[in-house]
Backbone as CSV, one residue per row, in Angstrom:
resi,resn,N_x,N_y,N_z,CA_x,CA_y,CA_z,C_x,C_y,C_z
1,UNK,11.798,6.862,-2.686,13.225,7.079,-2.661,13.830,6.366,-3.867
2,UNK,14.540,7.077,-4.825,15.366,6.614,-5.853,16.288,4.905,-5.041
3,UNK,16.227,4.183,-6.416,17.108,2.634,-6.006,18.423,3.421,-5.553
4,UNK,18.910,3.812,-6.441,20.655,4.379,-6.213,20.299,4.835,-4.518
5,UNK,19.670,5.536,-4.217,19.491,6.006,-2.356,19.521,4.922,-1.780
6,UNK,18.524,4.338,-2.072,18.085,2.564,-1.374,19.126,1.720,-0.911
7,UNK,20.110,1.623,-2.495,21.290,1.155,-2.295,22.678,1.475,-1.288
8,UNK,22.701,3.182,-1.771,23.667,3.793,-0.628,23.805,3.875,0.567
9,UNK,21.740,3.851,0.936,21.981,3.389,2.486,21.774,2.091,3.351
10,UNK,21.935,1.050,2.352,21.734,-0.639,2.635,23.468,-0.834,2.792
11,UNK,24.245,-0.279,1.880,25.766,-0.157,1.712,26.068,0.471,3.467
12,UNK,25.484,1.548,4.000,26.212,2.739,4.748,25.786,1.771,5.886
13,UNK,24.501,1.185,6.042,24.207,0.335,7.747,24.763,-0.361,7.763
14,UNK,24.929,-1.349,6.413,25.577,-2.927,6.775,27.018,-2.742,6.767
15,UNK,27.546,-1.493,6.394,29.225,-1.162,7.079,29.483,-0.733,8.472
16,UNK,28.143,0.497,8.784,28.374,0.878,10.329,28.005,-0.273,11.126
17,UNK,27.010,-1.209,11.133,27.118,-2.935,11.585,28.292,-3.184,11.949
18,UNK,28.641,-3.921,10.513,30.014,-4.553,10.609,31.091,-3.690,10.925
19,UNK,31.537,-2.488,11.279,32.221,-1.671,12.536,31.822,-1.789,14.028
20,UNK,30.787,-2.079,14.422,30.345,-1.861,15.760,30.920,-3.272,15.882
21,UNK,30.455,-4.404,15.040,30.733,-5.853,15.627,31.971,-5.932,15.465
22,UNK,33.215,-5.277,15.432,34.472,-5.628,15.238,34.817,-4.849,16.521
23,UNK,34.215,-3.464,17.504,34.406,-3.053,18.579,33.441,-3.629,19.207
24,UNK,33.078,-4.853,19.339,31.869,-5.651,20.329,32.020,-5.523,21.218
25,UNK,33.449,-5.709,22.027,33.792,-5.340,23.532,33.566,-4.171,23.922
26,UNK,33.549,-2.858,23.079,33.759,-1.933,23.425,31.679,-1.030,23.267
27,UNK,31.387,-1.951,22.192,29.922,-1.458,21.688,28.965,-2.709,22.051
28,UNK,28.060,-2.357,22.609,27.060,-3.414,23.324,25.926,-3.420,22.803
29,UNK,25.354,-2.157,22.077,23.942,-1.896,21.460,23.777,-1.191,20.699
30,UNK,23.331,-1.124,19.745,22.969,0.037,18.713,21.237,0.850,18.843
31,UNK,21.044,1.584,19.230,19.959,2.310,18.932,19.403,2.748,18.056
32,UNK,18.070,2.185,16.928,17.722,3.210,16.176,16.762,3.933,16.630
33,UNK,16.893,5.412,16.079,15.429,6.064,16.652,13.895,6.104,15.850
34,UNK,13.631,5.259,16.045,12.459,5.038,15.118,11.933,3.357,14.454
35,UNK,11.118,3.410,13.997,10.394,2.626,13.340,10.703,2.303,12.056
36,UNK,9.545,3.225,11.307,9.702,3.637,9.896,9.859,4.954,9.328
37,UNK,10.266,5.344,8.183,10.756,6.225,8.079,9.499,7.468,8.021
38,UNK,8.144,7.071,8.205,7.310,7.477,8.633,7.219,8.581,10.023
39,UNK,7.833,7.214,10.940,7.978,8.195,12.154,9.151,8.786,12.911
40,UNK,10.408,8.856,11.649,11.553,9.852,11.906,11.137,10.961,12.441
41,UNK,12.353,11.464,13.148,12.068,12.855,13.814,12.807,14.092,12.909
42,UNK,13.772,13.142,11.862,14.141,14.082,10.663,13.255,14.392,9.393
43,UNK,12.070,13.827,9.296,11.437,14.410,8.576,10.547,15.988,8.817
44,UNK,10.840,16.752,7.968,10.479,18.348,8.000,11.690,19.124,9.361
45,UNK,12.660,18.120,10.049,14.004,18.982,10.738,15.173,18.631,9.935
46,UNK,15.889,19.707,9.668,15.725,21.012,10.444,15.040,22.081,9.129
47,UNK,14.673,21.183,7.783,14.025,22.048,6.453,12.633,21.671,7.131
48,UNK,12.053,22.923,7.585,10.169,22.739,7.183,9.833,21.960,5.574
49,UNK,8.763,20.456,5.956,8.442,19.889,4.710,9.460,19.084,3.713
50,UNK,10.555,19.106,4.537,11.637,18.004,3.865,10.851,16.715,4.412
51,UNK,11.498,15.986,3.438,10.651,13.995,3.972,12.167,13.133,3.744
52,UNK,12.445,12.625,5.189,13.717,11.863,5.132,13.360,10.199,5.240
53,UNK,14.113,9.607,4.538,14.043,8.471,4.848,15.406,7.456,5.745
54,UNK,15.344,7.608,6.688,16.660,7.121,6.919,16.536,5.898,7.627
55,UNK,15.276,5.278,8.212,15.002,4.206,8.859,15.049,2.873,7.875
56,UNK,15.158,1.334,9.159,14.819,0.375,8.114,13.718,-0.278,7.370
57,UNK,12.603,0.236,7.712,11.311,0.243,7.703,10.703,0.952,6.802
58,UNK,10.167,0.898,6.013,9.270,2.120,5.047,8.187,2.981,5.496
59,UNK,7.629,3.523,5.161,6.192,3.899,6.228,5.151,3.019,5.692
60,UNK,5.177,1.952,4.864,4.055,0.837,4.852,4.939,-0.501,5.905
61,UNK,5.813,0.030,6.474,6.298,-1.161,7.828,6.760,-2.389,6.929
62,UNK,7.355,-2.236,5.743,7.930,-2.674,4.904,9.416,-2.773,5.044
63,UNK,10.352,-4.032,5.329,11.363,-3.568,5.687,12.389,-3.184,4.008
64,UNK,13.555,-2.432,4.437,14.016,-1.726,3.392,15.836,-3.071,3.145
65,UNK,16.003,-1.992,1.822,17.130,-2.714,1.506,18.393,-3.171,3.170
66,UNK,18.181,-2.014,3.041,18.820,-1.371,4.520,18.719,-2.575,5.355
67,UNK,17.347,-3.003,5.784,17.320,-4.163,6.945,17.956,-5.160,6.308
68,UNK,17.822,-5.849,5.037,18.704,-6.775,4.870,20.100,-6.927,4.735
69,UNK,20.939,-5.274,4.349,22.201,-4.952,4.842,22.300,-5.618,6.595
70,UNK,21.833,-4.740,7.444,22.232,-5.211,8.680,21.855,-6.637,8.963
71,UNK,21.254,-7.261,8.448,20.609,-8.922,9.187,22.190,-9.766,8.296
72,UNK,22.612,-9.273,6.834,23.602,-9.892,6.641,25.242,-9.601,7.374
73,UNK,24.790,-8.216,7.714,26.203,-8.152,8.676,26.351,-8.633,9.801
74,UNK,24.818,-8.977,10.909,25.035,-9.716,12.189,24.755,-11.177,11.846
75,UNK,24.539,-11.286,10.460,24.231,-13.103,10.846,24.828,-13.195,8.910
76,UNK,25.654,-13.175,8.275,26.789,-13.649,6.820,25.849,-14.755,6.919
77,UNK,26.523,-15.904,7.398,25.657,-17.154,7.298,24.133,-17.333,7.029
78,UNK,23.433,-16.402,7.576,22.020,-16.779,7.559,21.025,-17.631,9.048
79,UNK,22.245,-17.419,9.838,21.739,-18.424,10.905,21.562,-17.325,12.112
């Protein structure tokens, strides 16, 4: 996946994050579906042979820009 992608979607989690934690009362859990982007269910749906990456995980179980977007939106501090 191109950096510029990498980037756009480390930008897009660690904003939808930091939205859910501002409706905390109202949002209790976030679900992702998947692992790595290995075992998306959008890869080859709804294009036969498309390859999506949308998880935080790589398919070497590598975490992505992405995971460190969300770990800085539930924990700024580091703690």
């Amino acid at each position: 996946m191109p950096d510029a992608v990498q980037q756009a979607l480390a930008k897009r989690c660690g904003g939808l994050i930091g939205v859910f934690l501002k409706d905390r009362p109202v949002i209790t859990r976030v679900t992702f579906w998947g692992v790595t982007d290995g075992d998306s269910w959008r890869n080859t749906w709804p294009v036969s042979g498309r390859t999506s990456y949308p998880l935080l995980f790589d398919r070497n179980y590598q975490p992505k820009p992405a995971f460190d977007a969300v770990i800085r939106a539930v924990a700024p501090d580091g703690k």
